[in-house]
C-alpha positions in Angstrom: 37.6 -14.0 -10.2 37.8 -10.8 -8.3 36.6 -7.7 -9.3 38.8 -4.3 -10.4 38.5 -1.8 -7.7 38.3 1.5 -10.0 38.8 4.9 -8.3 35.4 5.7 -9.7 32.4 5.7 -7.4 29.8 5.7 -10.1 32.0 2.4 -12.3 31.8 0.6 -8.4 28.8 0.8 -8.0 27.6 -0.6 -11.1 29.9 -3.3 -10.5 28.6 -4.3 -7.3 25.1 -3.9 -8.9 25.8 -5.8 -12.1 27.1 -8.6 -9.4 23.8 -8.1 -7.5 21.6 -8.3 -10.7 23.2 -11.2 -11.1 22.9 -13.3 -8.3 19.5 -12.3 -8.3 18.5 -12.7 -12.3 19.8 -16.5 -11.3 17.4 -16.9 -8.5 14.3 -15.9 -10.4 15.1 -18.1 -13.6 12.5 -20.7 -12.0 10.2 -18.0 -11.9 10.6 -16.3 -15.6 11.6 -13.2 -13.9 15.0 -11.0 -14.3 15.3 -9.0 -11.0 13.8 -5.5 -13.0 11.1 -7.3 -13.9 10.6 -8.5 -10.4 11.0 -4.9 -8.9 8.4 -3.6 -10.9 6.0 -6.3 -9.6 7.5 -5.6 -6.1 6.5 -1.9 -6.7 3.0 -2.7 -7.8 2.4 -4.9 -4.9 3.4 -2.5 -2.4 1.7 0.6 -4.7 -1.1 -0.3 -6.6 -2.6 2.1 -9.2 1.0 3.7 -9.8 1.6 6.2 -12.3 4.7 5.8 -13.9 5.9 9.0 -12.8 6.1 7.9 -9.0 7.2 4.5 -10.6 10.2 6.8 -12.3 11.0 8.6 -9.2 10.6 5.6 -6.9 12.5 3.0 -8.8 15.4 6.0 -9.8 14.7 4.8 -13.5 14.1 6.4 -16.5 11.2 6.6 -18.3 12.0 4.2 -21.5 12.9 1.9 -19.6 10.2 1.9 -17.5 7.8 2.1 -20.1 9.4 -0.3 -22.0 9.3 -2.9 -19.1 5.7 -2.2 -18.3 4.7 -3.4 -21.7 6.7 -6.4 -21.7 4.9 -7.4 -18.5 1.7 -6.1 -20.3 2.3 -8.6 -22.9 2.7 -11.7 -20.4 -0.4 -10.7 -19.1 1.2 -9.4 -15.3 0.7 -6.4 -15.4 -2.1 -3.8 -16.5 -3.5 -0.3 -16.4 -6.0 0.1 -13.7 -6.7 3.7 -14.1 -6.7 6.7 -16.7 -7.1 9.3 -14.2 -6.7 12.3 -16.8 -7.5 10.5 -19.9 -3.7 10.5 -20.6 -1.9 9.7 -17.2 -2.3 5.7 -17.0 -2.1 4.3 -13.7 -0.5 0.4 -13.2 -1.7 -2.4 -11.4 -0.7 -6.0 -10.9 -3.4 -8.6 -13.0 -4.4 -11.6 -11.1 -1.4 -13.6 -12.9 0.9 -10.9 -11.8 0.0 -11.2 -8.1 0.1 -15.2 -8.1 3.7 -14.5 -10.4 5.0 -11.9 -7.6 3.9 -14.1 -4.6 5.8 -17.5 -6.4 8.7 -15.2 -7.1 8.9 -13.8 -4.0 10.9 -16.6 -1.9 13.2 -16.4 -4.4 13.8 -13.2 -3.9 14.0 -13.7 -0.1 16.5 -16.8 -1.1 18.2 -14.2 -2.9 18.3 -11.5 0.0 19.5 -14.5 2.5 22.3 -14.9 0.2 23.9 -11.4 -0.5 23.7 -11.3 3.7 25.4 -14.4 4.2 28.0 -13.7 1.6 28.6 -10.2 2.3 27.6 -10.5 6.5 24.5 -9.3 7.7 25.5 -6.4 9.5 27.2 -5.0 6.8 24.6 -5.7 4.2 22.0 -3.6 6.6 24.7 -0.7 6.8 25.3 -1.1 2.8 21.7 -1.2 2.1 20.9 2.3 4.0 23.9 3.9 3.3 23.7 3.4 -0.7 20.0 4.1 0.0 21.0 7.4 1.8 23.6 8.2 -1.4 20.6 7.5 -3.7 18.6 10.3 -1.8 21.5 12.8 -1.4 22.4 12.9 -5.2 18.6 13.4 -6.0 18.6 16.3 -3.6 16.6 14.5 -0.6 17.9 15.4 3.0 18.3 12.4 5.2 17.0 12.2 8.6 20.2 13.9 9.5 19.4 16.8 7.8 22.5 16.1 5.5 
């Protein structure tokens, strides 16, 4: 079934990401994993001891949510906090299960990344993936490389 095109940048894009979310939710089922949980592990990986305020900013989510998927991976016993560095502020930090969970998961995800390319074409998938990268930053107020 094809998908509406809308004349609405903001209602195509959450199409294309709902489709995304999708494709990839399906890969990590062997895993246990939807594909927010996995980005948060992702994000952990690459930036141990995270406060969730970069974690907000980096991940262009709100806080709730944020918070409320941290505790959920709290609970399986993935993820933890690492550091209170004003008593308040808690920093975040994959457990020992979360880094074996994250490495298992993680050629899934790379199944999942060979797919969108080969379904969407490679060369357009890199163009995609930086230009929607690019809008991310422009709407947030960062200038590109360009200076735009």
């Amino acid at each position: 079934m094809a998908v509406v095109q809308i004349p609405c940048y903001c209602a195509t894009l959450r199409q294309a990401a709902r489709a995304v979310t999708a494709l990839y939710d399906e890969r990590f089922k062997p895993a246990g994993l939807r594909a927010t949980q996995f980005t948060i592990l992702q994000t952990l990986d690459f930036q141990p001891g995270a406060r969730i305020a970069d974690m907000v900013e980096w991940l262009a989510i709100d806080q709730t949510t944020l918070t409320r998927n941290l505790a959920l991976l709290e609970a399986q016993g993935l993820v933890a906090v690492v550091d209170r560095p004003s008593g308040r502020e808690k920093c975040w930090g994959l457990t020992k299960s979360g880094a074996s969970k994250f490495a298992d998961a993680r050629p899934l995800w790379e199944g999942a990344q060979a797919d969108v390319a080969e379904r969407f074409g490679r060369q357009r998938t890199r163009s995609m993936h930086a230009d929607v990268h690019a809008l991310a930053n422009a709407l947030a107020g960062v200038k590109d490389e360009q200076g735009a």
